[in-house]
mmCIF entry with sequence, helices, sheets and N, C-alpha, C, O atoms, coordinates in Angstrom:
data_MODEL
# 
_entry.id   MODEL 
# 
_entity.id                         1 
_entity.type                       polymer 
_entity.pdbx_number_of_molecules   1 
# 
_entity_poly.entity_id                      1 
_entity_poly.type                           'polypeptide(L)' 
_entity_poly.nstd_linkage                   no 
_entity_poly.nstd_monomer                   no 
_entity_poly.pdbx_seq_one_letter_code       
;(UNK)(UNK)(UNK)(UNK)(UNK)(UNK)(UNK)(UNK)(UNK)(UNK)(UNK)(UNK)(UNK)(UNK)(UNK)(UNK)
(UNK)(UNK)(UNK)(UNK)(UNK)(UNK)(UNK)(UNK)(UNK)(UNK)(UNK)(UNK)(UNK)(UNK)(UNK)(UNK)
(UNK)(UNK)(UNK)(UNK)(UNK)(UNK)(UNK)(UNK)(UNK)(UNK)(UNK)(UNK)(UNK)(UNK)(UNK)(UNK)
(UNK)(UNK)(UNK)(UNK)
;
_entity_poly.pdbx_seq_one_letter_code_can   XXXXXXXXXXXXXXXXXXXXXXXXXXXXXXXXXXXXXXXXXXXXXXXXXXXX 
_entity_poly.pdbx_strand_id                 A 
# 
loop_
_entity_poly_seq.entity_id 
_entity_poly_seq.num 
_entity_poly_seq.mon_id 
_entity_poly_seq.hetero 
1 1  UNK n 
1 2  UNK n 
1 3  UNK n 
1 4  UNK n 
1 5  UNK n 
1 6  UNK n 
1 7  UNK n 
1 8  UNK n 
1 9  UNK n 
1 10 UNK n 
1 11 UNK n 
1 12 UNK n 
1 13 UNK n 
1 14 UNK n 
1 15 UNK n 
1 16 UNK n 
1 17 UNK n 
1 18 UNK n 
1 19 UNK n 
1 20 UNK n 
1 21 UNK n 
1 22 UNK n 
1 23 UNK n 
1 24 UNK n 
1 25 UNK n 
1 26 UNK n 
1 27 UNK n 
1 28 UNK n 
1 29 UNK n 
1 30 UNK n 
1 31 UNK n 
1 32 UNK n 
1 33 UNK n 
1 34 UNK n 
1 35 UNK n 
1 36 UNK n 
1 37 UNK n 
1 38 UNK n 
1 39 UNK n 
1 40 UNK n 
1 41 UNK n 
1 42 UNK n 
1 43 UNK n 
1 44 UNK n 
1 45 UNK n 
1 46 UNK n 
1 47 UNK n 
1 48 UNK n 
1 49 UNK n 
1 50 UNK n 
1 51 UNK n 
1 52 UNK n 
# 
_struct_asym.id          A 
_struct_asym.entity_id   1 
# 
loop_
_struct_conf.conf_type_id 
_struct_conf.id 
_struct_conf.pdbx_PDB_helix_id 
_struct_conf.beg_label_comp_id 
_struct_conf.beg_label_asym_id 
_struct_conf.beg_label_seq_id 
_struct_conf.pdbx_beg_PDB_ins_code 
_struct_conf.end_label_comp_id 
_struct_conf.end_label_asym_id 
_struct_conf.end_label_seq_id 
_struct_conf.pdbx_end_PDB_ins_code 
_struct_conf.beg_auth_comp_id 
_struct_conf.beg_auth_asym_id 
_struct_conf.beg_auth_seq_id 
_struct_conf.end_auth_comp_id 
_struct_conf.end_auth_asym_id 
_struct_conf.end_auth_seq_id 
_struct_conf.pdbx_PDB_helix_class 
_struct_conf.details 
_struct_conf.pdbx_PDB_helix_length 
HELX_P HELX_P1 AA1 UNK A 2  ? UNK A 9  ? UNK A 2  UNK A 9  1 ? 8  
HELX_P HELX_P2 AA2 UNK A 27 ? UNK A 35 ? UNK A 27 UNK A 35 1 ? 9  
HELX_P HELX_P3 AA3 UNK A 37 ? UNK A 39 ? UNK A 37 UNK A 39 5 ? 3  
HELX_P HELX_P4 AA4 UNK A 41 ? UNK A 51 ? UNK A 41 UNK A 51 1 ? 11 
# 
_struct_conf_type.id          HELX_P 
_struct_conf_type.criteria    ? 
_struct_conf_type.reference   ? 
# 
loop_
_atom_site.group_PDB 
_atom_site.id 
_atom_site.type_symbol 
_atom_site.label_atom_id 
_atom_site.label_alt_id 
_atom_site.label_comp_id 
_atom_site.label_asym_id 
_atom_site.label_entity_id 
_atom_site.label_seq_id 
_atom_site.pdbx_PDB_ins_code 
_atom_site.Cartn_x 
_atom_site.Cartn_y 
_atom_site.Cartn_z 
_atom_site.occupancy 
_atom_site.B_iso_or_equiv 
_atom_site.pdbx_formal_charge 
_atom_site.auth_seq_id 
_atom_site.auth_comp_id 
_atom_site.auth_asym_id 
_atom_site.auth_atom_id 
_atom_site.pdbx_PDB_model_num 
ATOM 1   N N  . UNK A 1 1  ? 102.896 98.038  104.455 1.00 0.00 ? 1  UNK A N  1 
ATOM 2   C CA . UNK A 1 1  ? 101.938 97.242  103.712 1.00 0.00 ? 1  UNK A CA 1 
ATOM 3   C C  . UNK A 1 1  ? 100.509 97.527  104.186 1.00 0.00 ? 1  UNK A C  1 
ATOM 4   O O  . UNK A 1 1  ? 99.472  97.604  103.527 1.00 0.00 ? 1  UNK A O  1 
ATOM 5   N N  . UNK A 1 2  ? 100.729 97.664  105.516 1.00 0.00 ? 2  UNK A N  1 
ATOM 6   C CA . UNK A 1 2  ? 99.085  98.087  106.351 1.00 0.00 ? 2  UNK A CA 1 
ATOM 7   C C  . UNK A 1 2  ? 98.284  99.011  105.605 1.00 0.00 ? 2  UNK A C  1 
ATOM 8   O O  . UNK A 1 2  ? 97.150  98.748  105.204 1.00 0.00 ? 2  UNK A O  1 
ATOM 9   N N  . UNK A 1 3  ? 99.050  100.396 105.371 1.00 0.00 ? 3  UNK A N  1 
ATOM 10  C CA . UNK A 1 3  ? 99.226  101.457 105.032 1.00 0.00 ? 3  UNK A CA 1 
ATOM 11  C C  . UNK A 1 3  ? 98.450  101.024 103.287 1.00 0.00 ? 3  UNK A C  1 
ATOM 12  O O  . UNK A 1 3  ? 97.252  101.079 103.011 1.00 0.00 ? 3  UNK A O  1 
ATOM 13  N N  . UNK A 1 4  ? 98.984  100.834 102.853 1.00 0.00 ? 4  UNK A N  1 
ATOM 14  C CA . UNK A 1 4  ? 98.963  100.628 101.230 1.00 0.00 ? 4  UNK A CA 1 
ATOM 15  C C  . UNK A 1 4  ? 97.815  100.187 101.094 1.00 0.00 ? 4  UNK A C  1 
ATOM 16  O O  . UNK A 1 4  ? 97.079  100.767 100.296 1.00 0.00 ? 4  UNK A O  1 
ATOM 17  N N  . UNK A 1 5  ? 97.427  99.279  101.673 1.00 0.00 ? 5  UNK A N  1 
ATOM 18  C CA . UNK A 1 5  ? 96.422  98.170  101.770 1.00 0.00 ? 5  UNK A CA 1 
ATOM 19  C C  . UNK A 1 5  ? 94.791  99.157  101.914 1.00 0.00 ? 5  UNK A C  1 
ATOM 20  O O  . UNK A 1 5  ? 93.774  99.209  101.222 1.00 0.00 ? 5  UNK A O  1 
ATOM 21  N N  . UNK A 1 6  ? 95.221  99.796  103.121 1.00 0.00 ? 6  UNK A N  1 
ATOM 22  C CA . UNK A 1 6  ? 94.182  101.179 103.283 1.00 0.00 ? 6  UNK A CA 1 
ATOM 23  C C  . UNK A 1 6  ? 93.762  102.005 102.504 1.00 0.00 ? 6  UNK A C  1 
ATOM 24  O O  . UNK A 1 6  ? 92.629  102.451 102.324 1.00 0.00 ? 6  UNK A O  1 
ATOM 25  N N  . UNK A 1 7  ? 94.971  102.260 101.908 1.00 0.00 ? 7  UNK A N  1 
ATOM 26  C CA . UNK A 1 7  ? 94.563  103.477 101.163 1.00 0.00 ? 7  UNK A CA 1 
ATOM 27  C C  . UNK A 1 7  ? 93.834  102.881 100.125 1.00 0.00 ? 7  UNK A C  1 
ATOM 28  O O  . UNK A 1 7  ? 92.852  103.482 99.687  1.00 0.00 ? 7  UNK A O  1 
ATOM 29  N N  . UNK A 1 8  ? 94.225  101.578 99.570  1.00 0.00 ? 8  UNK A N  1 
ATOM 30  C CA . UNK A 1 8  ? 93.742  100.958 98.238  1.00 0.00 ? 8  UNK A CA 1 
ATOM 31  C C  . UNK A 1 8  ? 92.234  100.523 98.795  1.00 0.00 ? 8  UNK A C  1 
ATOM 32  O O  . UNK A 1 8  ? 91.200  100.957 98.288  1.00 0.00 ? 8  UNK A O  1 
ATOM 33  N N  . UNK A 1 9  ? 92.260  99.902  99.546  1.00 0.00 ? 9  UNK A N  1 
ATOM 34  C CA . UNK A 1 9  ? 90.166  99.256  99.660  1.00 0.00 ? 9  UNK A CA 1 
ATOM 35  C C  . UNK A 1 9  ? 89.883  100.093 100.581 1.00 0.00 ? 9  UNK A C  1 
ATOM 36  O O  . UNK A 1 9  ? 88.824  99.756  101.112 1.00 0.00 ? 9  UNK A O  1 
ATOM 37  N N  . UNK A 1 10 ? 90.445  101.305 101.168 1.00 0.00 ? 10 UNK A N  1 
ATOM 38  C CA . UNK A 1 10 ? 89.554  101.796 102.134 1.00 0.00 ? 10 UNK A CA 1 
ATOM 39  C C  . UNK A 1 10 ? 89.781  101.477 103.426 1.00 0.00 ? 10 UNK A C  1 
ATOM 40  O O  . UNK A 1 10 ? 89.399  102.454 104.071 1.00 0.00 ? 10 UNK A O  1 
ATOM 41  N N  . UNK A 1 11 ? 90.344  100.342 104.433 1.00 0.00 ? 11 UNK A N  1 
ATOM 42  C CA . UNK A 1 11 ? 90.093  99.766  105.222 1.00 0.00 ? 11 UNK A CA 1 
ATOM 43  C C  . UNK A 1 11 ? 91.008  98.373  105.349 1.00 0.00 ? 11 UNK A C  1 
ATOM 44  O O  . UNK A 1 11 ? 91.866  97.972  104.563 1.00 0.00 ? 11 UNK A O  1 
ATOM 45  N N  . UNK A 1 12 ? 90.692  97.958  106.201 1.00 0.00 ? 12 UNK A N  1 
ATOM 46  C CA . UNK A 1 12 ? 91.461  96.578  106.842 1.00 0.00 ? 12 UNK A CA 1 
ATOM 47  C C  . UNK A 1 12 ? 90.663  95.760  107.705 1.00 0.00 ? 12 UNK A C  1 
ATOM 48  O O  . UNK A 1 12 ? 90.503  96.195  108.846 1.00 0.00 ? 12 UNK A O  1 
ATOM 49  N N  . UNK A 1 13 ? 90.250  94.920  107.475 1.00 0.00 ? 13 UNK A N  1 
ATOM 50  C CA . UNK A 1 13 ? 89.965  93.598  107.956 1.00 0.00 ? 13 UNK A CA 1 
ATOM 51  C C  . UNK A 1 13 ? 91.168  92.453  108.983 1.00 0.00 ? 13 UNK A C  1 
ATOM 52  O O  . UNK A 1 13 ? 92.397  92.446  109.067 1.00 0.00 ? 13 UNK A O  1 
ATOM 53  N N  . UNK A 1 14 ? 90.273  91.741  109.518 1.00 0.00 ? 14 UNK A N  1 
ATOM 54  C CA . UNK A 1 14 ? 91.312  90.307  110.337 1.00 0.00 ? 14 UNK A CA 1 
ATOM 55  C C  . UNK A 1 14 ? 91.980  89.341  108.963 1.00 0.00 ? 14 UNK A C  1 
ATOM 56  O O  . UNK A 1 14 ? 93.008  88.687  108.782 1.00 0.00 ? 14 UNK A O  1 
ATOM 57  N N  . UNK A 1 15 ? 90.935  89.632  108.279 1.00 0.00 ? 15 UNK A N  1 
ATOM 58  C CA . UNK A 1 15 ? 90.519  88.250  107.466 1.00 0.00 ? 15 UNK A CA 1 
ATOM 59  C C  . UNK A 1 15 ? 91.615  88.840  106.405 1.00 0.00 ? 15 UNK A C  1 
ATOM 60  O O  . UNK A 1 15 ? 92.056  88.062  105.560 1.00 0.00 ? 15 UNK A O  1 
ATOM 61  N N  . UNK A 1 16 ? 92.023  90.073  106.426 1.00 0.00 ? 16 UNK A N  1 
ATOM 62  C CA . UNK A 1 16 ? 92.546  90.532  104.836 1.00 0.00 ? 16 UNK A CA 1 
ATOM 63  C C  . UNK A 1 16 ? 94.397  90.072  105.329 1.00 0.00 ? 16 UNK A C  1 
ATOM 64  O O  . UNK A 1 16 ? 95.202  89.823  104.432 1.00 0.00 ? 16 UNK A O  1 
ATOM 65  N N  . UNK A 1 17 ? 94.738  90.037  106.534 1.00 0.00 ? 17 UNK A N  1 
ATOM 66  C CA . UNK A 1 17 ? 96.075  89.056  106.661 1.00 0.00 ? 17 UNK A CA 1 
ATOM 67  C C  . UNK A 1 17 ? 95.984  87.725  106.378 1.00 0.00 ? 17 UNK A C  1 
ATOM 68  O O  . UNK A 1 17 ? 96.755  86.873  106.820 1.00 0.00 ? 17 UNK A O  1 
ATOM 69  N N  . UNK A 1 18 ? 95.068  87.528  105.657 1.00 0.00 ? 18 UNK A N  1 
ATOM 70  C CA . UNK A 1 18 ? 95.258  86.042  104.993 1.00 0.00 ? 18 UNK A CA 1 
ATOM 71  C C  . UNK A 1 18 ? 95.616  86.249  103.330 1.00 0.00 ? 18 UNK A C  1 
ATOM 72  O O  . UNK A 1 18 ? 96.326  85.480  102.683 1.00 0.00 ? 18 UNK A O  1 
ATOM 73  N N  . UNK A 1 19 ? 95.256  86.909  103.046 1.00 0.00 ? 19 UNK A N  1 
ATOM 74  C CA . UNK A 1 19 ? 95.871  87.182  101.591 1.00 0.00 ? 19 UNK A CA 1 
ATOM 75  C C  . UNK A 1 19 ? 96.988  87.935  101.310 1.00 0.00 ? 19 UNK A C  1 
ATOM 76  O O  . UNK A 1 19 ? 97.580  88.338  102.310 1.00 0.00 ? 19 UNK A O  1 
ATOM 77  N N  . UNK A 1 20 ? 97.578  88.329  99.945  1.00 0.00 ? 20 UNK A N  1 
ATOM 78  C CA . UNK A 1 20 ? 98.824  88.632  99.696  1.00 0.00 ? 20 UNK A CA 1 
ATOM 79  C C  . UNK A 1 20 ? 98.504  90.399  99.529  1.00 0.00 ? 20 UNK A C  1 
ATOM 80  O O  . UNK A 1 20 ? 97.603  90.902  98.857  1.00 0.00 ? 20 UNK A O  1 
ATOM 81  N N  . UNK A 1 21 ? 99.470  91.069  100.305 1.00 0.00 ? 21 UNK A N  1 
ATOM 82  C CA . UNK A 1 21 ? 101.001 90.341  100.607 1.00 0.00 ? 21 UNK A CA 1 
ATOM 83  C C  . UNK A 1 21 ? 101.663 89.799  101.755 1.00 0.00 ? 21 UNK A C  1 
ATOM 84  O O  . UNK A 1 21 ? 102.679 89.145  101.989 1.00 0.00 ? 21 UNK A O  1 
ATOM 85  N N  . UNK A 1 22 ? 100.303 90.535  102.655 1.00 0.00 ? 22 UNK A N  1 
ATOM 86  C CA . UNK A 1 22 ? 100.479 89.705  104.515 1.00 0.00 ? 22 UNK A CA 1 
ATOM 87  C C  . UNK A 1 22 ? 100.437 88.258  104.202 1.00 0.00 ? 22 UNK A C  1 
ATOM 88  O O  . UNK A 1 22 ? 100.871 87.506  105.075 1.00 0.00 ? 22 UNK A O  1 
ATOM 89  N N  . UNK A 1 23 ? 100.110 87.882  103.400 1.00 0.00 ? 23 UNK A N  1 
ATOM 90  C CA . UNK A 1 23 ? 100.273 85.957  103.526 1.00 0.00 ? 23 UNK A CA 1 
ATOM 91  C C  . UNK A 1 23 ? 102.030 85.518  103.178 1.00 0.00 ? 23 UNK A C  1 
ATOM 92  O O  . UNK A 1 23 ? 102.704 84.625  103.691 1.00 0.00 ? 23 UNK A O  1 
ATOM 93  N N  . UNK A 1 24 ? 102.325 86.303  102.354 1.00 0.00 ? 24 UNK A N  1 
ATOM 94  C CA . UNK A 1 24 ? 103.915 86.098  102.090 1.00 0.00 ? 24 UNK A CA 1 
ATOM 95  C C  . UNK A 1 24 ? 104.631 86.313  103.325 1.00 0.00 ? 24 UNK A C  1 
ATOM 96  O O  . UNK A 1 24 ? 105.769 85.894  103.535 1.00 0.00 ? 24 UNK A O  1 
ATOM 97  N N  . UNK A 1 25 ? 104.232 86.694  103.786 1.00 0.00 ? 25 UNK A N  1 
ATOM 98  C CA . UNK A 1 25 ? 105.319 87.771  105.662 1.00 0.00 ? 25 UNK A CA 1 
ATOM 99  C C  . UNK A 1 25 ? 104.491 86.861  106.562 1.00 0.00 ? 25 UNK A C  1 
ATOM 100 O O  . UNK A 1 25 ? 104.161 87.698  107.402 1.00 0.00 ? 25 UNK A O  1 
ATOM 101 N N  . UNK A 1 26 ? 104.015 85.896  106.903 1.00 0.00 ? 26 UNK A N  1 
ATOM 102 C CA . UNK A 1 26 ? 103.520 85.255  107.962 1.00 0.00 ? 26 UNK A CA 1 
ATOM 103 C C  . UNK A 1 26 ? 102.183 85.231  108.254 1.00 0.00 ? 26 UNK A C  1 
ATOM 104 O O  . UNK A 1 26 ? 101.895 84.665  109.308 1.00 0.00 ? 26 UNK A O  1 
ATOM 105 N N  . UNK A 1 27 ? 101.070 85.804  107.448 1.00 0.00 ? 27 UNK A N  1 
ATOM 106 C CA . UNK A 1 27 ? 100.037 86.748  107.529 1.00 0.00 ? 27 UNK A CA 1 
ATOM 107 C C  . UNK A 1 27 ? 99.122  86.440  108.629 1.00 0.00 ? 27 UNK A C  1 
ATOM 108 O O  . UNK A 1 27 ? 99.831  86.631  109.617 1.00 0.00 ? 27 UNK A O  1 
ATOM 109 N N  . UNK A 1 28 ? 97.855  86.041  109.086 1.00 0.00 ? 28 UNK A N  1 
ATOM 110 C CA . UNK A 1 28 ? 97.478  86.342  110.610 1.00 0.00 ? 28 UNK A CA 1 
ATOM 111 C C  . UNK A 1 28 ? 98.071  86.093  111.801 1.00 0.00 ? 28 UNK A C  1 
ATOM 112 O O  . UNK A 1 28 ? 97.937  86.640  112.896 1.00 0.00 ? 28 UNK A O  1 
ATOM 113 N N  . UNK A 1 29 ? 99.076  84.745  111.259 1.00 0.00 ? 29 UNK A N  1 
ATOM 114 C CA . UNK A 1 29 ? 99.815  84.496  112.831 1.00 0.00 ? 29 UNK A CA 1 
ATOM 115 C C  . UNK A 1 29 ? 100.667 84.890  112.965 1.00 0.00 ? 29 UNK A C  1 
ATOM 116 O O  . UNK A 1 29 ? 101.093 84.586  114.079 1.00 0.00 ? 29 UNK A O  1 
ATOM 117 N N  . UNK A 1 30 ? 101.817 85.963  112.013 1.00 0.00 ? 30 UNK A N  1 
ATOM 118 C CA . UNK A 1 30 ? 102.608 86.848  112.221 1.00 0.00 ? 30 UNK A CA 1 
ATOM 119 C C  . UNK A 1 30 ? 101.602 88.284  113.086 1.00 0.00 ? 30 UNK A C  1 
ATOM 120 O O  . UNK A 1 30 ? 102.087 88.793  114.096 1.00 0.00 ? 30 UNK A O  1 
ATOM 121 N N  . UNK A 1 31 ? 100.472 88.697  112.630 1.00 0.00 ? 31 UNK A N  1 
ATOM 122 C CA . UNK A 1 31 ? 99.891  89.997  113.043 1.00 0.00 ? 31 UNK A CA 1 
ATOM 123 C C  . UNK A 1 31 ? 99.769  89.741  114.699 1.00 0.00 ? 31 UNK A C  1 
ATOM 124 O O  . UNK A 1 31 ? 100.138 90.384  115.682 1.00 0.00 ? 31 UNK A O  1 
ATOM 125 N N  . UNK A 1 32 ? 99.070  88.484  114.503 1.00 0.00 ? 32 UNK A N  1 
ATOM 126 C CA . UNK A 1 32 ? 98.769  88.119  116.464 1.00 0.00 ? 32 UNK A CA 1 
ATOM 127 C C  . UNK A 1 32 ? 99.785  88.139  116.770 1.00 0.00 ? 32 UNK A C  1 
ATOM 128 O O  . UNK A 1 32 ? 99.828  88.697  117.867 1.00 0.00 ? 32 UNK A O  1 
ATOM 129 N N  . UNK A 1 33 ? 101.338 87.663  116.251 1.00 0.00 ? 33 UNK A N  1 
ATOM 130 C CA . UNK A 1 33 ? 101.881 87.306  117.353 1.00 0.00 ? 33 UNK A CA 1 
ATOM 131 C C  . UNK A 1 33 ? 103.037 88.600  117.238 1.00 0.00 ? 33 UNK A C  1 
ATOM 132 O O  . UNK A 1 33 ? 104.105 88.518  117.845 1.00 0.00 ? 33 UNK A O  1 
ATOM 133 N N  . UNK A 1 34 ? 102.729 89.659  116.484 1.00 0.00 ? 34 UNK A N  1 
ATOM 134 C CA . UNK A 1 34 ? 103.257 91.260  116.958 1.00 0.00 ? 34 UNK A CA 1 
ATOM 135 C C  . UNK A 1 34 ? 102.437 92.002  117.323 1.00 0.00 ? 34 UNK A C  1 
ATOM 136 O O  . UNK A 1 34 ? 102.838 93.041  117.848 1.00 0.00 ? 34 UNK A O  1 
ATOM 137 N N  . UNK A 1 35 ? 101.358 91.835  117.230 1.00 0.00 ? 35 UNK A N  1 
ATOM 138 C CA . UNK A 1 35 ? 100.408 92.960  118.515 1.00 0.00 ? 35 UNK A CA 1 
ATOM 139 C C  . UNK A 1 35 ? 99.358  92.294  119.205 1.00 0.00 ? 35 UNK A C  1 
ATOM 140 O O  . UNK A 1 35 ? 98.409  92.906  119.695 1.00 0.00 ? 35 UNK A O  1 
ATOM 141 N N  . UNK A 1 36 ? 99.511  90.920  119.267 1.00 0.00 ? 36 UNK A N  1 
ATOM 142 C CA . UNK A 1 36 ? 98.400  90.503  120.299 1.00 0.00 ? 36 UNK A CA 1 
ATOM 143 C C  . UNK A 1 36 ? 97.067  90.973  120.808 1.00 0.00 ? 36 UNK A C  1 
ATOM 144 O O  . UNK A 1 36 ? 96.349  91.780  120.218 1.00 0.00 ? 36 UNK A O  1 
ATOM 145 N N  . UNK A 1 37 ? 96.807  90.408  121.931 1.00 0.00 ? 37 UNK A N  1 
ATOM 146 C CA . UNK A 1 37 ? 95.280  91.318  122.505 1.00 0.00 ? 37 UNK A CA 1 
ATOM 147 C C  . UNK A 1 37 ? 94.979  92.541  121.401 1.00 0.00 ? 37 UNK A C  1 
ATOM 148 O O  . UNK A 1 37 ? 93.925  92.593  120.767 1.00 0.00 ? 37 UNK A O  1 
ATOM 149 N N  . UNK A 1 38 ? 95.964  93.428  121.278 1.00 0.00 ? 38 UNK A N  1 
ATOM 150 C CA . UNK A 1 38 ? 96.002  94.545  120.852 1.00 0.00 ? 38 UNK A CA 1 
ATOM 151 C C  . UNK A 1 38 ? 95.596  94.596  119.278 1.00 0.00 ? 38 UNK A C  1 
ATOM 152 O O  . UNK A 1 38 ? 95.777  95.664  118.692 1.00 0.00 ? 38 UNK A O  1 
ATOM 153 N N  . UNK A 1 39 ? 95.077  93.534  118.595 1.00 0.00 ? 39 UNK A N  1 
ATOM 154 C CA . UNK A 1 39 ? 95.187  93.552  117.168 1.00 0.00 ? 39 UNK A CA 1 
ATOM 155 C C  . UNK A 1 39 ? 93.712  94.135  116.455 1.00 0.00 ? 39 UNK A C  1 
ATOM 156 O O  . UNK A 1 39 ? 93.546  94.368  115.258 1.00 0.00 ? 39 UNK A O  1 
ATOM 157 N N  . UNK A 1 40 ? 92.837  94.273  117.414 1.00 0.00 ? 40 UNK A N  1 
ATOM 158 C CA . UNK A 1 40 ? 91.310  94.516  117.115 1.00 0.00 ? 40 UNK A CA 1 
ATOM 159 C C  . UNK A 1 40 ? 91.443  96.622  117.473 1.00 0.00 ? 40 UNK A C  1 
ATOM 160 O O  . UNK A 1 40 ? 91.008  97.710  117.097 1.00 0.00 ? 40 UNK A O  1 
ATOM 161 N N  . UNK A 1 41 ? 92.020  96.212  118.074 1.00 0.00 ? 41 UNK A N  1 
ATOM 162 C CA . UNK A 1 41 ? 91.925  97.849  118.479 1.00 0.00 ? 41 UNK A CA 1 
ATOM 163 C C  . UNK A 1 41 ? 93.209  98.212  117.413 1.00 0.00 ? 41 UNK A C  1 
ATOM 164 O O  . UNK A 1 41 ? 92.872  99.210  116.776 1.00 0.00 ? 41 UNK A O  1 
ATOM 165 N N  . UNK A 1 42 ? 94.253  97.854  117.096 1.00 0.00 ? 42 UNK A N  1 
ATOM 166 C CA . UNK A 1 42 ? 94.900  98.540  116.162 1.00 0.00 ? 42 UNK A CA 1 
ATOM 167 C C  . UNK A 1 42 ? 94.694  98.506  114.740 1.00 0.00 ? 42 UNK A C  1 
ATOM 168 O O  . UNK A 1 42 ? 95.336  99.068  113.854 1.00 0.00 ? 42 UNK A O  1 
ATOM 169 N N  . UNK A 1 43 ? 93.532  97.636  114.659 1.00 0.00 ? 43 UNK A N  1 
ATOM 170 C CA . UNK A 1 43 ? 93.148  97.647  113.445 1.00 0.00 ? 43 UNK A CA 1 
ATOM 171 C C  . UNK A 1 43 ? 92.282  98.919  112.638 1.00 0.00 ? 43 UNK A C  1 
ATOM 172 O O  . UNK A 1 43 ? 92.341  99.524  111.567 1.00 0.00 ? 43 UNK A O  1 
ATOM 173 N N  . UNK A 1 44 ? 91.136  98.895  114.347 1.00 0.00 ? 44 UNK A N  1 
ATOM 174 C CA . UNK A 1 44 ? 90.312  100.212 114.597 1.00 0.00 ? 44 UNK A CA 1 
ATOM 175 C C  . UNK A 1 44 ? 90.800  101.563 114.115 1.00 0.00 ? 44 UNK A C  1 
ATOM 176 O O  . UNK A 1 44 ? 90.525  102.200 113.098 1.00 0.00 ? 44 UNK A O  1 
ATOM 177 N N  . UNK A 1 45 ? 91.865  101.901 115.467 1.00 0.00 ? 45 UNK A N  1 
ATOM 178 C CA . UNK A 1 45 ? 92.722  102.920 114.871 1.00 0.00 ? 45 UNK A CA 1 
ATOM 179 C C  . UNK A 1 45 ? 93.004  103.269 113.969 1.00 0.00 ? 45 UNK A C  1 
ATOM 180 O O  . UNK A 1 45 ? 92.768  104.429 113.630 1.00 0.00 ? 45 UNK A O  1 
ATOM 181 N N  . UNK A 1 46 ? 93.866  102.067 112.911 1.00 0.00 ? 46 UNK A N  1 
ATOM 182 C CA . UNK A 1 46 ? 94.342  102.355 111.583 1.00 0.00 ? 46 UNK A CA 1 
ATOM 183 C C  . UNK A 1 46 ? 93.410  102.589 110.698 1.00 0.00 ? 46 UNK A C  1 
ATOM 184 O O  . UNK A 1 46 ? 93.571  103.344 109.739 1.00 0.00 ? 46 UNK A O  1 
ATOM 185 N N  . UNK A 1 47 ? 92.463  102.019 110.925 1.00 0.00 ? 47 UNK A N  1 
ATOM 186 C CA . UNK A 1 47 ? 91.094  102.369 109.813 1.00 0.00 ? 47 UNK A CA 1 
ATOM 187 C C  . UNK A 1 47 ? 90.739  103.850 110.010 1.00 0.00 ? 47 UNK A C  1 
ATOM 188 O O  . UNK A 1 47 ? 90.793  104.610 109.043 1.00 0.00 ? 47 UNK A O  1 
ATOM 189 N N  . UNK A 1 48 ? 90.458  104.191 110.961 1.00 0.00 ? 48 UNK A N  1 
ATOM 190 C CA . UNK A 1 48 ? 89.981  105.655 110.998 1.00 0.00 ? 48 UNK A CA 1 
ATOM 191 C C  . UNK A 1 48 ? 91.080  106.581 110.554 1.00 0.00 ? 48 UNK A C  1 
ATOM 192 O O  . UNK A 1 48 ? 91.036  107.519 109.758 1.00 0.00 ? 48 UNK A O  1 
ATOM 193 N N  . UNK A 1 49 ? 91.906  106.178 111.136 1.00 0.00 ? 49 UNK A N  1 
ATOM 194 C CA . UNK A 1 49 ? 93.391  107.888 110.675 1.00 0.00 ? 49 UNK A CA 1 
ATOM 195 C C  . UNK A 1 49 ? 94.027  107.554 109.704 1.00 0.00 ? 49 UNK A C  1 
ATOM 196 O O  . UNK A 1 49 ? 94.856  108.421 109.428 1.00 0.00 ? 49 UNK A O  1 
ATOM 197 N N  . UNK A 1 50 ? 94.058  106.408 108.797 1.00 0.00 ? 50 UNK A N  1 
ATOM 198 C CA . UNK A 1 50 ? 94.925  106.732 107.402 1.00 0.00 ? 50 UNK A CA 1 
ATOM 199 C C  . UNK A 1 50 ? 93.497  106.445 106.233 1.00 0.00 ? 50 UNK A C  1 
ATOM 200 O O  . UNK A 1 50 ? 93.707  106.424 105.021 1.00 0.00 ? 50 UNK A O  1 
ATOM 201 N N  . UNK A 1 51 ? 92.299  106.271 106.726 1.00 0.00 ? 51 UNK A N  1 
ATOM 202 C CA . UNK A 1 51 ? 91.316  106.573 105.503 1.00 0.00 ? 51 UNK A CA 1 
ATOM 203 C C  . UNK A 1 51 ? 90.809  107.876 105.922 1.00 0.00 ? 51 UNK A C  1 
ATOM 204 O O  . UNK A 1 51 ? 90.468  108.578 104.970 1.00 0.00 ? 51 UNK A O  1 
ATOM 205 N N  . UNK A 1 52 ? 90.689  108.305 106.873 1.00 0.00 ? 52 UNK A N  1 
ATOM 206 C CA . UNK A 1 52 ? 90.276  109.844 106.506 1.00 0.00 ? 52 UNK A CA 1 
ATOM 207 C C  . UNK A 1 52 ? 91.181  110.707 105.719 1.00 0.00 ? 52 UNK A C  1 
ATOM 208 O O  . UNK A 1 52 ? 90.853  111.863 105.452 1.00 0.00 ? 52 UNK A O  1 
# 
């Protein structure tokens, strides 16, 4: 879904696990509570290597 989400606006936001379809699957407090600390930097990541 991460993936999809990217390719379609470009990018990923905190704020965009509040809407659908991350809101159907648990959406921000499912993301925190599978990558924790780690959710700002994997967001980073994902933005750069599946929009280039």
């Amino acid at each position: 879904m991460i993936g999809d989400h990217i390719a379609s606006n470009l990018g990923i936001e905190t704020d965009d696990f509040g809407y659908a379809p991350f809101d159907q699957r648990g959406g921000l407090g499912k993301v925190h509570q599978l990558f924790g600390p780690e959710l700002a930097k994997m967001i980073e990541m994902l933005n750069e290597e599946l929009a280039a």
